[in-house]
ChimeraX commands (.cxc) that place a marker at each C-alpha (Angstrom):
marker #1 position 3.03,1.17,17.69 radius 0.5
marker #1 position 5.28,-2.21,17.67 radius 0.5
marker #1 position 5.98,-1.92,13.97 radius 0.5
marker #1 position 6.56,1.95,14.12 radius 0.5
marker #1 position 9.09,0.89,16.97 radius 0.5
marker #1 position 10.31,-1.85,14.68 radius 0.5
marker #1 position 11.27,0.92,12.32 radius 0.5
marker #1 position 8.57,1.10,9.75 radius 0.5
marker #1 position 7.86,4.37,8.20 radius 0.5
marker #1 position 3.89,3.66,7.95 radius 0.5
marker #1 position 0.75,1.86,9.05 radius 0.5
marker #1 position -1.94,0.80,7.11 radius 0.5
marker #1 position -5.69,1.53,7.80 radius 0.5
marker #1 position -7.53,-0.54,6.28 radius 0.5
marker #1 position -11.07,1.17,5.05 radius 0.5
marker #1 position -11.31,-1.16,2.20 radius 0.5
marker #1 position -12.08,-4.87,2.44 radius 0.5
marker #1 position -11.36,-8.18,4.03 radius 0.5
marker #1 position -10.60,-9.33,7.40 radius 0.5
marker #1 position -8.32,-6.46,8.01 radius 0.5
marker #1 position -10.88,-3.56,7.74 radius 0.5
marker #1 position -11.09,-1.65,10.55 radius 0.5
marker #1 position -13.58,0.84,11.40 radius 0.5
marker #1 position -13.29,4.83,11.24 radius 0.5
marker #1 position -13.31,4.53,15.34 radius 0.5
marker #1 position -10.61,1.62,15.34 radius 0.5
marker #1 position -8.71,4.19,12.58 radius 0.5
marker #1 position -8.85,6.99,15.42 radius 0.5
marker #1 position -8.25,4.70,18.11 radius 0.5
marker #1 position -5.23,3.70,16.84 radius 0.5
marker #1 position -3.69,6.81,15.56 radius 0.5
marker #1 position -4.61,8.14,19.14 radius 0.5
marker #1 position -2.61,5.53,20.13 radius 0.5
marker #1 position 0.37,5.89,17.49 radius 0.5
marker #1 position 0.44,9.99,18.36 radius 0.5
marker #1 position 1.28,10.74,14.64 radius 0.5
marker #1 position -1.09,10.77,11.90 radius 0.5
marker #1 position 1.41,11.29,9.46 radius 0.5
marker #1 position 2.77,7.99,9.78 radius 0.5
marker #1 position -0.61,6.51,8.98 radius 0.5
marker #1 position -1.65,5.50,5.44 radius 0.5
marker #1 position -5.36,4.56,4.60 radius 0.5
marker #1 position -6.28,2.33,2.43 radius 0.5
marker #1 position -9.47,3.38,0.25 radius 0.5
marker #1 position -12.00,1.79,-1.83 radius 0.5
marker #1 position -12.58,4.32,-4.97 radius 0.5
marker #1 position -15.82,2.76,-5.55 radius 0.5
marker #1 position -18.01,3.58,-2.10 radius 0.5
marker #1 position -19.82,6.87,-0.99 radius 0.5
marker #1 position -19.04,5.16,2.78 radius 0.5
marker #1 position -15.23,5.05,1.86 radius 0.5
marker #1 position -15.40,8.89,0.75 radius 0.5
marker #1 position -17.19,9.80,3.93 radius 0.5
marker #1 position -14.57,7.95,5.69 radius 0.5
marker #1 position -11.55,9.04,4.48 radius 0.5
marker #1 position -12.46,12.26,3.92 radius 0.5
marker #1 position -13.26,12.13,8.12 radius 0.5
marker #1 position -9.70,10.65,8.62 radius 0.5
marker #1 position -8.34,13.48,6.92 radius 0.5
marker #1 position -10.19,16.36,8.46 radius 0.5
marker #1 position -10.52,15.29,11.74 radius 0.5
marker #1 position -7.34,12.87,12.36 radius 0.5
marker #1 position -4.88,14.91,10.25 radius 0.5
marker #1 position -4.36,11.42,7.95 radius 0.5
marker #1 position -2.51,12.96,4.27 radius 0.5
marker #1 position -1.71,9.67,2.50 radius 0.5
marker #1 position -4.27,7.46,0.91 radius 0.5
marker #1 position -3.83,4.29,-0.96 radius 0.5
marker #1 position -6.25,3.81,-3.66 radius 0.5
marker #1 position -7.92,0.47,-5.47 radius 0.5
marker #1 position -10.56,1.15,-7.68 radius 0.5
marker #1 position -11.42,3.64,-10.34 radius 0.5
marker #1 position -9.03,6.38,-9.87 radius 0.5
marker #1 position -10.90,9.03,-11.48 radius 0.5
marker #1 position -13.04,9.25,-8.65 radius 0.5
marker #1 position -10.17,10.47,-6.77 radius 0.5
marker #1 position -12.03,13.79,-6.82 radius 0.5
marker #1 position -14.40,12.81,-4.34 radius 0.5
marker #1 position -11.41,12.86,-1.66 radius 0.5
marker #1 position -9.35,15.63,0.01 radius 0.5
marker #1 position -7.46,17.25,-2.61 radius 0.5
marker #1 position -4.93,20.21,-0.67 radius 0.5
marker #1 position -2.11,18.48,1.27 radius 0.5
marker #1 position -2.64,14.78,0.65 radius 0.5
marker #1 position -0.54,12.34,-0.78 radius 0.5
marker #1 position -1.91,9.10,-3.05 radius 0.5
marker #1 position -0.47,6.35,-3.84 radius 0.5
marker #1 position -2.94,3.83,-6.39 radius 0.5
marker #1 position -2.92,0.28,-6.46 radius 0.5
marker #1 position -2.22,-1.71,-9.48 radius 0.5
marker #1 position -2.26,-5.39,-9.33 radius 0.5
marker #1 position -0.03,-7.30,-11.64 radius 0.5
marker #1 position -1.26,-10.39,-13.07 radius 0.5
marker #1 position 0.61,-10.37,-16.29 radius 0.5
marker #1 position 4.12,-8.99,-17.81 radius 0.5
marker #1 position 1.72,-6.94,-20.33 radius 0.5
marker #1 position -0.35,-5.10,-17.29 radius 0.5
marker #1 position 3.25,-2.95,-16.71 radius 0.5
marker #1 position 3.26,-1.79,-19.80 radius 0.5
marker #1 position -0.57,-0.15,-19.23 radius 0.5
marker #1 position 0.42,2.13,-16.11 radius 0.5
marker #1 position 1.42,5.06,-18.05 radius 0.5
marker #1 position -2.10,5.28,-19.46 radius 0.5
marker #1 position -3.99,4.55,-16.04 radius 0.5
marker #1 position -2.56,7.35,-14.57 radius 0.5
marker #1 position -3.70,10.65,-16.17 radius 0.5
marker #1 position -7.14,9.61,-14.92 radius 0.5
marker #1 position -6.30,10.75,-11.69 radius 0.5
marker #1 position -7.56,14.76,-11.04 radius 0.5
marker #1 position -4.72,15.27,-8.34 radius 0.5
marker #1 position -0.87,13.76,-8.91 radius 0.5
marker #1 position 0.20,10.16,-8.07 radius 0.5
marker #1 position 2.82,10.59,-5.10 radius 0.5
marker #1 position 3.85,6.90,-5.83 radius 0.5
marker #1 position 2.65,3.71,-7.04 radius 0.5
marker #1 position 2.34,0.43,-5.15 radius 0.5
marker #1 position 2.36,-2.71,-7.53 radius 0.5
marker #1 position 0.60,-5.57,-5.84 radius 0.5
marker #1 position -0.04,-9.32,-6.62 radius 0.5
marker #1 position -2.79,-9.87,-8.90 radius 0.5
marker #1 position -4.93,-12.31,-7.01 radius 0.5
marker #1 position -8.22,-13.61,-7.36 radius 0.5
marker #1 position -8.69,-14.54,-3.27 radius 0.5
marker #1 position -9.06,-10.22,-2.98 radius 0.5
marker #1 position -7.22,-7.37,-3.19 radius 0.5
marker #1 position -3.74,-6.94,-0.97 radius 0.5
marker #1 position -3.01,-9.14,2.02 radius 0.5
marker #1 position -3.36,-12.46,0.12 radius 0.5
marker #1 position 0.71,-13.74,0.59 radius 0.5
marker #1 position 0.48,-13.77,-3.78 radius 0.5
marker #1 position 3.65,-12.74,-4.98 radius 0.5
marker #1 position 4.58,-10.65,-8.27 radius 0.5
marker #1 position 7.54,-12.29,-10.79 radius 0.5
marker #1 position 10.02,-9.74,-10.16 radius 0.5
marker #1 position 11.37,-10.67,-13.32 radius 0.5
marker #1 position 8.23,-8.70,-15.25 radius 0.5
marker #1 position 9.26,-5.78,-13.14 radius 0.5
marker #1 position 13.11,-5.75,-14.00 radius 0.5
marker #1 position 12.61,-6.76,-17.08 radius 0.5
marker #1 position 9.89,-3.07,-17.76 radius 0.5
marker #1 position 12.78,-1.13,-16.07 radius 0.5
marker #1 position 15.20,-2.02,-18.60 radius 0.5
marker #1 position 13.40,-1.19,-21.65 radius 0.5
marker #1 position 12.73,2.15,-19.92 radius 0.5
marker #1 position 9.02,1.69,-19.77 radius 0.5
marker #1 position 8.41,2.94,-15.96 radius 0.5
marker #1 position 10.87,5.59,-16.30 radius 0.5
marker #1 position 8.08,8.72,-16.57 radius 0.5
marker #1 position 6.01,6.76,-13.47 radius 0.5
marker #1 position 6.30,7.97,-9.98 radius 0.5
marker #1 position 8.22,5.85,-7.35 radius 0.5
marker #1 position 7.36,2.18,-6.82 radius 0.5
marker #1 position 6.54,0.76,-4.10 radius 0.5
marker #1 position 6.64,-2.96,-4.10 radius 0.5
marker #1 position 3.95,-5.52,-2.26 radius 0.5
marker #1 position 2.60,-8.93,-2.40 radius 0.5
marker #1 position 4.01,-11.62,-0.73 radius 0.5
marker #1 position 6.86,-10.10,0.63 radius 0.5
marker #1 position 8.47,-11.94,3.84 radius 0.5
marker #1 position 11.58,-11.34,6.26 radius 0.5
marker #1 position 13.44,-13.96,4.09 radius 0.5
marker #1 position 12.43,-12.63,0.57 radius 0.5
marker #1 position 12.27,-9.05,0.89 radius 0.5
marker #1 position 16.00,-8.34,0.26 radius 0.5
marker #1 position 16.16,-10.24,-2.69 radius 0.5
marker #1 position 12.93,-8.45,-3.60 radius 0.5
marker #1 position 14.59,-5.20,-3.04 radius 0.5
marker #1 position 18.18,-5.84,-4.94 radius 0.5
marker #1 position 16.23,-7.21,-7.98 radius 0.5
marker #1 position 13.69,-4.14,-8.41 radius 0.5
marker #1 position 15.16,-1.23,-6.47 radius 0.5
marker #1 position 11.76,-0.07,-5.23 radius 0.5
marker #1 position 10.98,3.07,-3.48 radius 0.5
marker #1 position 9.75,1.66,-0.84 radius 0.5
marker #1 position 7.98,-2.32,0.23 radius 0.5
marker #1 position 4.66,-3.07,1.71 radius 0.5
marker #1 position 4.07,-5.49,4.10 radius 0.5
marker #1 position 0.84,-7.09,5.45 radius 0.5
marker #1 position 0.43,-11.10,5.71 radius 0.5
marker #1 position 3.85,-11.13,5.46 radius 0.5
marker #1 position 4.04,-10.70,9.05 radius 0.5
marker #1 position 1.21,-11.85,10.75 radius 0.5
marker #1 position 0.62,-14.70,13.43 radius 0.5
marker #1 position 0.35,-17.76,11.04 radius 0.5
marker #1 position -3.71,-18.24,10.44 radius 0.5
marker #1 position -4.34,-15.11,11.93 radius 0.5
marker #1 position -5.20,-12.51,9.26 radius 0.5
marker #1 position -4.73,-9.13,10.70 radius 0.5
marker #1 position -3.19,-10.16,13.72 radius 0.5
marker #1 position 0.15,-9.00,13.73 radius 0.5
marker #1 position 3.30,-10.63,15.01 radius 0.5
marker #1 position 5.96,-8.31,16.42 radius 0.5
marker #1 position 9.21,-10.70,16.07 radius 0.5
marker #1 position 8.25,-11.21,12.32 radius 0.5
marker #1 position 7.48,-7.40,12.29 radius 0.5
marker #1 position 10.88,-6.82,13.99 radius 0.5
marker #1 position 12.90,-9.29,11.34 radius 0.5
marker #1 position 11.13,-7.59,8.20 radius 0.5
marker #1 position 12.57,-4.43,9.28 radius 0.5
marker #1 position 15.92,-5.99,9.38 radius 0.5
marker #1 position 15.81,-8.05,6.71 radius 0.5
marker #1 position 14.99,-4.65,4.77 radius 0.5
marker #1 position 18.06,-3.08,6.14 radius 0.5
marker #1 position 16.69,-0.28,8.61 radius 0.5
marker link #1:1,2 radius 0.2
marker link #1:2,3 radius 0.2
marker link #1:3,4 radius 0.2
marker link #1:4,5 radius 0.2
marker link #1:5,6 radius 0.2
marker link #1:6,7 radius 0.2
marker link #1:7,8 radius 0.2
marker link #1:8,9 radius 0.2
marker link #1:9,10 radius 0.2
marker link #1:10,11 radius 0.2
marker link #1:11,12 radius 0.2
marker link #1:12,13 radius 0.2
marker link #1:13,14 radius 0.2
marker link #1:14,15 radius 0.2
marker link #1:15,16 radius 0.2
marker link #1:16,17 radius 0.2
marker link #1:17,18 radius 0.2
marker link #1:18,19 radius 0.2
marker link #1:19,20 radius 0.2
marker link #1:20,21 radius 0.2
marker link #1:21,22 radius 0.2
marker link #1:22,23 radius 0.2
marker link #1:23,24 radius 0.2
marker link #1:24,25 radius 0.2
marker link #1:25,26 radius 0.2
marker link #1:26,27 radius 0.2
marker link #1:27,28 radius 0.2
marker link #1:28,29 radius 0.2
marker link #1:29,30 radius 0.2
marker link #1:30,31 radius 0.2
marker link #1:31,32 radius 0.2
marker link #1:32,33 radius 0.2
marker link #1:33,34 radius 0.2
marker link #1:34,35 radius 0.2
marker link #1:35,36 radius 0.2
marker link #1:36,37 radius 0.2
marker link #1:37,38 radius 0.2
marker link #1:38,39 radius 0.2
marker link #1:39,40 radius 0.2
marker link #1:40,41 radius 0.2
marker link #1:41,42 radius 0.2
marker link #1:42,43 radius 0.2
marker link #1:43,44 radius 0.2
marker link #1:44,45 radius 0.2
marker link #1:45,46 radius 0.2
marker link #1:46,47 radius 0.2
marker link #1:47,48 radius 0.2
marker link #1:48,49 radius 0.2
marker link #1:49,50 radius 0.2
marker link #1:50,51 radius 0.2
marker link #1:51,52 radius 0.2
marker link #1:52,53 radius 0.2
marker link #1:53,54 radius 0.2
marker link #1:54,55 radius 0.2
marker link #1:55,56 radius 0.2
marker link #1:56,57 radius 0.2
marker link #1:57,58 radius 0.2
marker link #1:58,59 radius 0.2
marker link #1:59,60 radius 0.2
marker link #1:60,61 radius 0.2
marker link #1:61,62 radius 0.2
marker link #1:62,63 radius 0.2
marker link #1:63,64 radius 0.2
marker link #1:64,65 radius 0.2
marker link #1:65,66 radius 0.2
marker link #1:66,67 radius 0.2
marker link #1:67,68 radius 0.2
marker link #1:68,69 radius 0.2
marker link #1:69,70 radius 0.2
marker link #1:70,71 radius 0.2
marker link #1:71,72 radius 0.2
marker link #1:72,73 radius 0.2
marker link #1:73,74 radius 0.2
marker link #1:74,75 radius 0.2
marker link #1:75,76 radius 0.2
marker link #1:76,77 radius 0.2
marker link #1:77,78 radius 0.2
marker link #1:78,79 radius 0.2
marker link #1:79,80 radius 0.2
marker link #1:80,81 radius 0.2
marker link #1:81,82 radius 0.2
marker link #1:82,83 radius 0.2
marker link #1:83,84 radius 0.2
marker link #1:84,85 radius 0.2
marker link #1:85,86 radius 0.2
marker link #1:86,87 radius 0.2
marker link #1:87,88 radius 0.2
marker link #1:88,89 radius 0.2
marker link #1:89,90 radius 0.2
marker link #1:90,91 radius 0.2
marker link #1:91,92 radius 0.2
marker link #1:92,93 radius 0.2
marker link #1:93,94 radius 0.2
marker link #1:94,95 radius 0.2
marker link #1:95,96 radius 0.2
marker link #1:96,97 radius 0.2
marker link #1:97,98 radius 0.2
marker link #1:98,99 radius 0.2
marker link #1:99,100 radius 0.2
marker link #1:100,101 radius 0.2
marker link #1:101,102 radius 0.2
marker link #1:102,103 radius 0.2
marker link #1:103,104 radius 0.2
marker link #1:104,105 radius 0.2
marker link #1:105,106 radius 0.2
marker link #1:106,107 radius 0.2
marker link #1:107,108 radius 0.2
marker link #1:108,109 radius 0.2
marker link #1:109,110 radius 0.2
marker link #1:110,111 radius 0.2
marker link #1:111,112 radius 0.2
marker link #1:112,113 radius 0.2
marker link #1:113,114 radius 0.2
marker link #1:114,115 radius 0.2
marker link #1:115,116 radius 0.2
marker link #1:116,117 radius 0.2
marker link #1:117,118 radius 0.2
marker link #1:118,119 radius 0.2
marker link #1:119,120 radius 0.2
marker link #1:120,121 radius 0.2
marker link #1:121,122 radius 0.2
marker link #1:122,123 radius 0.2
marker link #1:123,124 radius 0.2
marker link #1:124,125 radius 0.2
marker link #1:125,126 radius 0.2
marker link #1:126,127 radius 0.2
marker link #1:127,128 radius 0.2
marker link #1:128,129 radius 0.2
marker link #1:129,130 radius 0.2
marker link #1:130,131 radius 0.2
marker link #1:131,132 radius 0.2
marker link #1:132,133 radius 0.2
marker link #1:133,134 radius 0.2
marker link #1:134,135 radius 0.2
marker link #1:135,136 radius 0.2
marker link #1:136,137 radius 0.2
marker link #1:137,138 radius 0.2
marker link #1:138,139 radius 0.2
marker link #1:139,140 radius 0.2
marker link #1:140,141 radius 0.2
marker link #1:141,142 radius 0.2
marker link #1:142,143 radius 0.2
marker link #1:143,144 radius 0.2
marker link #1:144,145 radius 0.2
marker link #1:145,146 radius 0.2
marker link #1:146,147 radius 0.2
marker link #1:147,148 radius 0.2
marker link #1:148,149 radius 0.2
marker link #1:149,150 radius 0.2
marker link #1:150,151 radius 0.2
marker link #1:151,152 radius 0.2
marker link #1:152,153 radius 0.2
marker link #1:153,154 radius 0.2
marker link #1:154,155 radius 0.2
marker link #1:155,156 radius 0.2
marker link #1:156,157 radius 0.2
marker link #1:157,158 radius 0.2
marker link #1:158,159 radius 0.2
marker link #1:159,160 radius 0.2
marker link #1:160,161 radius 0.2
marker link #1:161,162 radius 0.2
marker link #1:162,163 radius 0.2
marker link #1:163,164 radius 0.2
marker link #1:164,165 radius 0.2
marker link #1:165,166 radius 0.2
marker link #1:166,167 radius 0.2
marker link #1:167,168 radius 0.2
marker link #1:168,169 radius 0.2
marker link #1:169,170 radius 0.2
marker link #1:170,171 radius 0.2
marker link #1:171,172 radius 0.2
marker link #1:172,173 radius 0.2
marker link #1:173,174 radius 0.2
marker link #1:174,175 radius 0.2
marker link #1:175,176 radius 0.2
marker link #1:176,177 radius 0.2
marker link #1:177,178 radius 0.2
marker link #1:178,179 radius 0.2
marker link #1:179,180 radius 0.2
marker link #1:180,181 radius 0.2
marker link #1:181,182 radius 0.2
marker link #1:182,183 radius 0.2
marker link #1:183,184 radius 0.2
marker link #1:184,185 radius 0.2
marker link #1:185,186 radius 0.2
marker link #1:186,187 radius 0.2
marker link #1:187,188 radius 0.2
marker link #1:188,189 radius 0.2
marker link #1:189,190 radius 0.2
marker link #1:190,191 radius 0.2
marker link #1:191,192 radius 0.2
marker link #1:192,193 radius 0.2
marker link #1:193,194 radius 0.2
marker link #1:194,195 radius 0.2
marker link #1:195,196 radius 0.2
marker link #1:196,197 radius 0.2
marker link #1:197,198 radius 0.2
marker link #1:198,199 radius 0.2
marker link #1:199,200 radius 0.2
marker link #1:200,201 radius 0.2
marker link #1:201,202 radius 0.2
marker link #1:202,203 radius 0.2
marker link #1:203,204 radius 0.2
view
């Protein structure tokens, strides 16, 4: 609710892994608490049966239409398909993994609204503080190779004092934010002035 007040445009709900998953309860608890499950995005681990059950119950019961994918993204098919936005993860860990989107991509049964591009890191996936060298990103827009790819939105390592610069280098479609913003040593606990100051620093 605090970072929704802050003026974020979504949430995460983390289904997937590490000290931020939450629970299918917790999931409902909050977006009972948030009041809009359109502002919600859950993240989902391509790779589970329980994931699949899960999302699929965030989406029928709690009204949740964007998912944010790691894993193998032809088993996409396994999650709602009418109404529902995804966005797949790919994590960058060299200039040369930019230039292989185009062909992840058409494994996907249902259309990528937009891709996030993440920090490859080997301490897990997302939430790690790892950032990406911008440079490999501007340097892929100029020779026109993520011009047929759908928006990008940027993550990893992203903080109230880098983001602009982040932002003004790549011209993403949106940022993600997780660590970022969290009570220092606290995974998953979230602090609200940081949460406040990203949103500022972001120009909202």
């Amino acid at each position: 609710m605090a970072a929704l007040e802050a003026g974020a445009d979504f949430i995460g709900l983390n289904l997937f892994a590490g000290p931020r998953k939450i629970t299918v309860l917790q999931a409902a608890e909050i977006l009972a608490g948030v009041g809009d499950a359109g502002a919600a995005v859950a993240l989902v681990d391509l790779s589970t049966a329980d994931d699949f059950a899960a999302a699929n119950q965030l989406a029928q019961e709690y009204g949740v239409r964007t998912f944010q994918l790691y894993g193998d993204l032809a088993n996409v098919r396994c999650l709602p398909g009418a109404d529902v936005h995804y966005w797949p993860v790919f994590r960058i860990a060299q200039r040369a993994d930019l230039r292989s989107l185009t062909a992840a991509l058409p494994q996907m049964p249902f259309p990528a609204g937009a891709i996030l591009l993440d920090a490859y890191s080997p301490r897990g996936h997302g939430g790690t503080g790892e950032q990406i060298d911008l440079s490999w990103i501007s340097e892929a827009q100029k020779a026109d190779e993520l011009r047929t790819l759908p928006p990008i939105i940027l993550a990893g390592g992203l903080t109230a004092e880098n983001v602009a610069h982040a932002i003004n280098t790549v011209h993403p479609a949106a940022v993600d934010v997780s660590s970022g913003v969290e009570v220092a040593g606290q995974p998953g606990i979230k602090d609200h002035a940081r949460m406040r100051a990203f949103i500022k620093a972001v120009g909202l």
